[in-house]
C-alpha positions as CSV (number, residue, x, y, z in Angstrom):
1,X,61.9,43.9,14.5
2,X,59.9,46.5,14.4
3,X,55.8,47.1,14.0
4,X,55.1,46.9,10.2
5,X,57.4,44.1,10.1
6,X,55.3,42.0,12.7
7,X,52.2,42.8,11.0
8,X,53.7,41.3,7.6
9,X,54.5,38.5,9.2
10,X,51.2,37.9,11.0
11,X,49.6,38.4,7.8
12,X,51.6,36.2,6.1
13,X,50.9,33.5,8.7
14,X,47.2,33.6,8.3
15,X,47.2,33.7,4.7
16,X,49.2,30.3,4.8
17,X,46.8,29.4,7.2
18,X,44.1,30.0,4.6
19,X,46.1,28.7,2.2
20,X,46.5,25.0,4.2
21,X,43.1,24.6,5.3
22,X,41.6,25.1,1.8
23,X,41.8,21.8,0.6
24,X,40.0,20.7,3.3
25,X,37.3,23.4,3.2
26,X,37.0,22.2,-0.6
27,X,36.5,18.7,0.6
28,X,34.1,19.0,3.0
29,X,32.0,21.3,0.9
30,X,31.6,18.7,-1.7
31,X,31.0,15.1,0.2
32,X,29.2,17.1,3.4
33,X,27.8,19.9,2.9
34,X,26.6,20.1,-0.5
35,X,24.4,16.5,-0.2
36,X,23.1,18.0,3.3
37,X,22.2,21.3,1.6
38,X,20.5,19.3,-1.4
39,X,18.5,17.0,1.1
40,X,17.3,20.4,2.8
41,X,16.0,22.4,-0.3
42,X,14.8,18.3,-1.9
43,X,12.5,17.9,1.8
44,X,10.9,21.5,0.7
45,X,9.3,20.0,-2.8
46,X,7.3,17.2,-4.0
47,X,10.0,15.8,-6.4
48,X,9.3,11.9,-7.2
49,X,12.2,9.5,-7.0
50,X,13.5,7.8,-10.3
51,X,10.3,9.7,-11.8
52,X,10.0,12.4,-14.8
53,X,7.3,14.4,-13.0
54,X,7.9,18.1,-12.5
55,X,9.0,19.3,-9.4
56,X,7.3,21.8,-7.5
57,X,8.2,23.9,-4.5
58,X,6.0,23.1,-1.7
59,X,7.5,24.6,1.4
60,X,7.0,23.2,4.9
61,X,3.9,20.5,3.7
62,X,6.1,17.5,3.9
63,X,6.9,18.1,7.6
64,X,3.8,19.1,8.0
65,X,2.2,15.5,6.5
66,X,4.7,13.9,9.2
67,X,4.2,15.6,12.2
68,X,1.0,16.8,12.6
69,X,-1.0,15.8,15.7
70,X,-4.1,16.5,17.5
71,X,-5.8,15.6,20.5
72,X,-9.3,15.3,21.0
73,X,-11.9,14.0,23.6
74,X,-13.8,10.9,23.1
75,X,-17.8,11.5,23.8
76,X,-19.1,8.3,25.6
77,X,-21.9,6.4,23.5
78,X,-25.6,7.4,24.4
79,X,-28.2,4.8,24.5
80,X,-31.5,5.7,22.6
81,X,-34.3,5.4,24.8
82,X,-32.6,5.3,28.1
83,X,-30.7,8.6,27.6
84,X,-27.9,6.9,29.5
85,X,-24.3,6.1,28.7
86,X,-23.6,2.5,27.4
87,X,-21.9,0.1,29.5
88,X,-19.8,-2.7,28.0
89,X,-21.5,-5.8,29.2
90,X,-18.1,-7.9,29.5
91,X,-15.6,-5.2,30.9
92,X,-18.4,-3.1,32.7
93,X,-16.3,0.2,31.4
94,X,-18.2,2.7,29.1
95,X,-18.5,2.2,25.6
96,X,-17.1,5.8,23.7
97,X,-17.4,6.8,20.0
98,X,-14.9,5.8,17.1
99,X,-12.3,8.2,17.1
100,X,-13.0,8.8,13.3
101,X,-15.8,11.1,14.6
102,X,-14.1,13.6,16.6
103,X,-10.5,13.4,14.5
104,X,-10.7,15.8,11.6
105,X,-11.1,14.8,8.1
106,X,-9.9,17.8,6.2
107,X,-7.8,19.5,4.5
108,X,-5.6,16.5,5.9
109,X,-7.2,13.7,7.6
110,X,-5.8,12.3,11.0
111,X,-5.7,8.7,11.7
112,X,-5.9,7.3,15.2
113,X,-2.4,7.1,17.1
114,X,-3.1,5.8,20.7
115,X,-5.9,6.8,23.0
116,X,-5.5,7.6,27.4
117,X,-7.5,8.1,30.3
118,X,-7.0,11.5,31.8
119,X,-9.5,13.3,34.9
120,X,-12.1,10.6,34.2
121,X,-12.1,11.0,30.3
122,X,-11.0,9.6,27.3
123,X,-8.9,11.3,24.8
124,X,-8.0,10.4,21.2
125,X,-4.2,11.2,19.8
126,X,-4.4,11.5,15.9
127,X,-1.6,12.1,13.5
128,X,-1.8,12.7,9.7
129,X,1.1,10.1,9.6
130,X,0.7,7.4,12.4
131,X,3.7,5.2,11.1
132,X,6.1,7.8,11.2
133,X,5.0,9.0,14.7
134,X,5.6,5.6,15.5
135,X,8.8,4.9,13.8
136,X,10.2,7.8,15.9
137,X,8.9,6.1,19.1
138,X,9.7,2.9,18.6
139,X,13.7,4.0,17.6
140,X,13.8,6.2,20.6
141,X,13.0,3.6,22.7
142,X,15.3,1.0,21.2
143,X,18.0,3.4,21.2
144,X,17.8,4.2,25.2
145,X,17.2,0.3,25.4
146,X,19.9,-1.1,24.1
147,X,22.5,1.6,24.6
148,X,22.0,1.1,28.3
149,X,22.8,-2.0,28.5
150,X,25.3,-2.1,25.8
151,X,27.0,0.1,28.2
152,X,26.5,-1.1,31.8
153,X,27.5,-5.0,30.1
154,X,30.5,-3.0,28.1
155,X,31.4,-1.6,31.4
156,X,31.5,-5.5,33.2
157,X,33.6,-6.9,30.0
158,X,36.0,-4.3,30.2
159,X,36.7,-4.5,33.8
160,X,37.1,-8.1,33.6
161,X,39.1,-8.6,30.4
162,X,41.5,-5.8,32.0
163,X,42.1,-7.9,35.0
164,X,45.6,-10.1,34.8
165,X,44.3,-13.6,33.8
166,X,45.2,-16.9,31.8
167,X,43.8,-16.3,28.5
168,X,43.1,-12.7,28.2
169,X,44.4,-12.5,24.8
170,X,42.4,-15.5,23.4
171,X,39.1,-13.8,25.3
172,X,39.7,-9.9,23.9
173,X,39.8,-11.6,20.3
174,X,36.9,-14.1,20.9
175,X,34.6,-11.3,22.5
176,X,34.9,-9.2,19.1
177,X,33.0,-11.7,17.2
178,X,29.7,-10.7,17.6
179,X,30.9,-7.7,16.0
180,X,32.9,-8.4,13.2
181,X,30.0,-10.1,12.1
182,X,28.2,-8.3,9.3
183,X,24.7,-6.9,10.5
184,X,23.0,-8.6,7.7
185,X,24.4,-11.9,8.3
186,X,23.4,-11.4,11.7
187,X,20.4,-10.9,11.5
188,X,19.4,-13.6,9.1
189,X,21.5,-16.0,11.9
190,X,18.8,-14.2,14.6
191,X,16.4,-14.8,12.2
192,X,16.3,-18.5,12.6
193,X,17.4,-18.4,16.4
194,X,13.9,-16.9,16.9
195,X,11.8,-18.5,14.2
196,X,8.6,-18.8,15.7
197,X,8.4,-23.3,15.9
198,X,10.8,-26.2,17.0
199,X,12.8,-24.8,14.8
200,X,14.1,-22.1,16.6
201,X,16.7,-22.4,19.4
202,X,14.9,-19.9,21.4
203,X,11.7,-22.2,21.1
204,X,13.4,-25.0,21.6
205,X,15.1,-24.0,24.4
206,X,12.3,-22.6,26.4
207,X,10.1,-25.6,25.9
208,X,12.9,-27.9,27.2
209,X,12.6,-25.9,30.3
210,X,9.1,-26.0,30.3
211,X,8.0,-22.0,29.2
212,X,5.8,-21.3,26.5
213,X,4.4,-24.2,23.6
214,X,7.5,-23.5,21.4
215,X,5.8,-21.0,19.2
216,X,6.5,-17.8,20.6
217,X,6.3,-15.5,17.8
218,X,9.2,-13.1,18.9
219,X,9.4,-11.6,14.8
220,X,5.8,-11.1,14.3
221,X,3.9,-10.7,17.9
222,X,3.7,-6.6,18.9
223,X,4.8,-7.4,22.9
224,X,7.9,-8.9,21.3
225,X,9.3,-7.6,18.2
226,X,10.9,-4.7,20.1
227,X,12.5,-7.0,22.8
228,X,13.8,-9.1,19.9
229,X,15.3,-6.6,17.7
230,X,17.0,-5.1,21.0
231,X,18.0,-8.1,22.2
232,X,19.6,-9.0,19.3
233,X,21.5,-5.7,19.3
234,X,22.7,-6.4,23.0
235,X,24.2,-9.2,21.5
236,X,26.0,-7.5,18.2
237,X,27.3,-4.2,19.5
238,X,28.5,-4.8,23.4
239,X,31.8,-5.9,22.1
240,X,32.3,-2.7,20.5
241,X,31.2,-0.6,23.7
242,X,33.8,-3.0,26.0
243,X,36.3,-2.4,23.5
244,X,36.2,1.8,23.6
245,X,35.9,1.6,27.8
246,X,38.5,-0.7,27.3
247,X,41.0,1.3,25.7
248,X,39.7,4.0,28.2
249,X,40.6,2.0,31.2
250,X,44.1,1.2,29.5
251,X,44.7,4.8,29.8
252,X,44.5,5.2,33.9
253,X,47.6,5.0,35.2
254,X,48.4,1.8,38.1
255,X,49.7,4.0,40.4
256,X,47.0,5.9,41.3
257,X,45.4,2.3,42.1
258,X,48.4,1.9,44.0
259,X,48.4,4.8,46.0
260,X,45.1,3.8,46.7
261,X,45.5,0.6,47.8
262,X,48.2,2.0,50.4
263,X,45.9,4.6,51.5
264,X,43.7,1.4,52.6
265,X,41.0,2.2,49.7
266,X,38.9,-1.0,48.6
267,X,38.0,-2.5,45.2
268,X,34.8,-0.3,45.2
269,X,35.7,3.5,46.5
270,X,38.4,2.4,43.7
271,X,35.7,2.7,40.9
272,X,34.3,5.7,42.1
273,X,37.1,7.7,43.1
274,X,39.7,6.9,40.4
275,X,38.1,4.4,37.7
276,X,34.8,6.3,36.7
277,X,35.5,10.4,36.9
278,X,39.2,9.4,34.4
279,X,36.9,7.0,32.4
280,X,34.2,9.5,31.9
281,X,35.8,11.0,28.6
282,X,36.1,7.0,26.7
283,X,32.6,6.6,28.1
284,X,31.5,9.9,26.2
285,X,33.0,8.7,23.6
286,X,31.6,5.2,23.6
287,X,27.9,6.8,24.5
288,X,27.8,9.0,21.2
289,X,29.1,6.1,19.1
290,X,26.6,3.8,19.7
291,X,23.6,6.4,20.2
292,X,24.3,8.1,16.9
293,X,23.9,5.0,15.5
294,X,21.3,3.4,17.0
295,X,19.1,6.6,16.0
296,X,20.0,5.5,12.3
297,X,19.8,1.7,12.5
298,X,18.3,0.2,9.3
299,X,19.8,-3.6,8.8
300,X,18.5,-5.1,11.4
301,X,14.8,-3.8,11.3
302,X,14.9,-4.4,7.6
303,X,15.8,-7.9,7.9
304,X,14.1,-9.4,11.0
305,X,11.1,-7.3,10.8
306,X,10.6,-5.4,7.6
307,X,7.5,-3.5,7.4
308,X,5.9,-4.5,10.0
309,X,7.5,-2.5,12.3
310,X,9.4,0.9,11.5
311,X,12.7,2.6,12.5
312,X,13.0,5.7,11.3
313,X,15.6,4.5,8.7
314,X,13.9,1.9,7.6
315,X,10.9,4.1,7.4
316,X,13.0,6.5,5.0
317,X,14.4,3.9,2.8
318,X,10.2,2.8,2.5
319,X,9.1,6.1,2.0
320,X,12.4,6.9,-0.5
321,X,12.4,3.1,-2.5
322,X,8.8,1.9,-1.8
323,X,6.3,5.0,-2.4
324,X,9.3,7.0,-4.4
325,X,8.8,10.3,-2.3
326,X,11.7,11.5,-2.6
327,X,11.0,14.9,-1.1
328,X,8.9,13.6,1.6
329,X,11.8,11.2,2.4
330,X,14.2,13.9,2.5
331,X,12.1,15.9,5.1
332,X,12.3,12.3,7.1
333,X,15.9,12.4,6.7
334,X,16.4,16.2,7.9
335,X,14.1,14.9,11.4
336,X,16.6,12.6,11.7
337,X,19.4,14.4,11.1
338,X,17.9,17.2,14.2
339,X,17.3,14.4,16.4
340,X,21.4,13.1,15.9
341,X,22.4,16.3,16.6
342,X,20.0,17.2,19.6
343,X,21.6,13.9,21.2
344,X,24.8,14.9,20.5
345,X,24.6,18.3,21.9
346,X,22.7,16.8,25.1
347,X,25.9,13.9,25.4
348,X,28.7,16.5,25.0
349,X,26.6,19.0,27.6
350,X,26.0,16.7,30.0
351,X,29.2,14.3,30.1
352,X,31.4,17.4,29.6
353,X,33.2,16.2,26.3
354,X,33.2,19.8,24.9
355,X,35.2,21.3,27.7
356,X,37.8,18.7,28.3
């Protein structure tokens, strides 16, 4: 065969290449990227949801109304006549100025996000959105919460369920359950499990044992609607996690443990040598499952605690359904969208799922 003859028939290789992969290039532009490029140009305008008002172009002012942040210094409180600074009678600390004093008013005004001590002074952290600011906190921190121990108890199921035993069938199908259950239902069962009387079993059960009156408010009290909704997520999505590592483990072949076994190795240098580097890929696997979607949960905030705490989902669907701004909702969308894919990127970097 000679050169122009190769050439044809790389070129007509590609162009049934092109040909093949069009359909899916057609699909993907319509149910992926097209949405995603609409919520992009939507999160750059004030447009109203389900409203007739004109839409205007408003460039970056809607991530601006959620992320803006300042920090300023707290003056302490001068007493007239004395020229000294005020002492708090009952705590015996100094007594410093609202924060609505030093946080600026205009052309956006900041609202108080958290104050600290720092060198011996006192320092105010506003935000022109404090519930989103907080939303993104409070769903980073249940997301590294409960996917860490979603994974270390996944990890314990898995090992044991893949041990030879009576019953393993019966105890893969039963340890599903939580699972197959549907997040809404879920969390309504959860929701009467920690109802904040006798009548919950949580209550219940820790006044039996002689902790708290039986009115622990885990739904409504700060210090414990976070515990609660992660708890509850412990409980729903572990199954899943064991599942994935268990397929993973599935996967390593018995001789290597036999080898090892021969070669005098114990239960322990086991794990290390053979079960955890040829598990790392399921594990990868298992991590970006469960993180991605922790970063979007909605159900179970929306259910057990509404608005009265935020995830960032449940923020959007407020921001999108409640106050109908749609654009300002989109640019929530487009934060969470970069905060997915930073995760992602970290994941595959650091576990290596790019390369293998």
């Amino acid at each position: 065969m000679d050169r122009n003859s190769k050439l044809d028939l790389v070129t007509d290789e590609q162009r049934l290449a092109y040909k093949l992969l069009a359909p899916t290039l057609i699909i993907l532009l319509i149910v992926a990227i097209y949405p995603l490029s609409q919520v992009f140009y939507t999160s750059f305008t004030d447009r109203t949801f389900a409203g007739t008002n004109q839409t205007h172009f408003i460039g970056l002012n809607n991530y601006s109304k959620l992320l803006n942040f300042t920090i300023k210094e707290l003056p302490p409180v001068i007493e007239q006549g004395t020229n000294q600074v005020k002492i708090d009678s009952k705590t015996g600390e100094k007594v410093y100025e609202p924060s609505f004093k030093v946080l600026p008013g205009s052309p956006k005004p900041y609202k108080e996000l958290s104050q600290f001590n720092f060198l011996g002074k006192r320092y105010v952290v506003g935000a022109t959105n404090p519930e989103f600011i907080n939303s993104i906190i409070t769903t980073l921190i249940f997301t590294l919460s409960a996917v860490s121990l979603e994974t270390v108890l996944g990890l314990i199921i898995a090992l044991l369920v893949n041990s030879n035993f009576t019953g393993r069938g019966l105890m893969r199908a039963v340890m599903l359950l939580p699972w197959a259950v549907i997040t809404v239902v879920s969390a309504r069962i959860w929701e009467w499990i920690l109802a904040p009387s006798r009548v919950g079993l949580f209550n219940m059960f820790l006044e039996k044992i002689g902790i708290g009156n039986g009115q622990l408010a885990f739904l409504t009290a700060d210090n414990w609607q976070l515990f609660s909704l992660i708890m509850v997520d412990v409980w729903k999505t572990t199954p899943f996690m064991a599942l994935l590592i268990l397929a993973g483990l599935q996967l390593i072949p018995g001789e290597l443990y036999e080898a090892a076994r021969v070669d005098g190795a114990n239960k322990v240098r086991q794990f290390f040598s053979i079960t955890f580097p040829l598990l790392k890929p399921a594990l990868a696997v298992a991590l970006i499952f469960r993180t991605l979607d922790s970063l979007r949960v909605f159900g179970l905030f929306q259910v057990l605690v509404g608005q009265r705490l935020y995830s960032l989902a449940s923020y959007n669907y407020y921001q999108l359904v409640g106050n109908r701004a749609m654009g300002l909702a989109s640019a929530v969308g487009v934060i969470i969208f970069m905060i997915i894919f930073v995760f992602a990127v970290i994941y595959m970097r650091l576990l290596g799922v790019d390369s293998e």
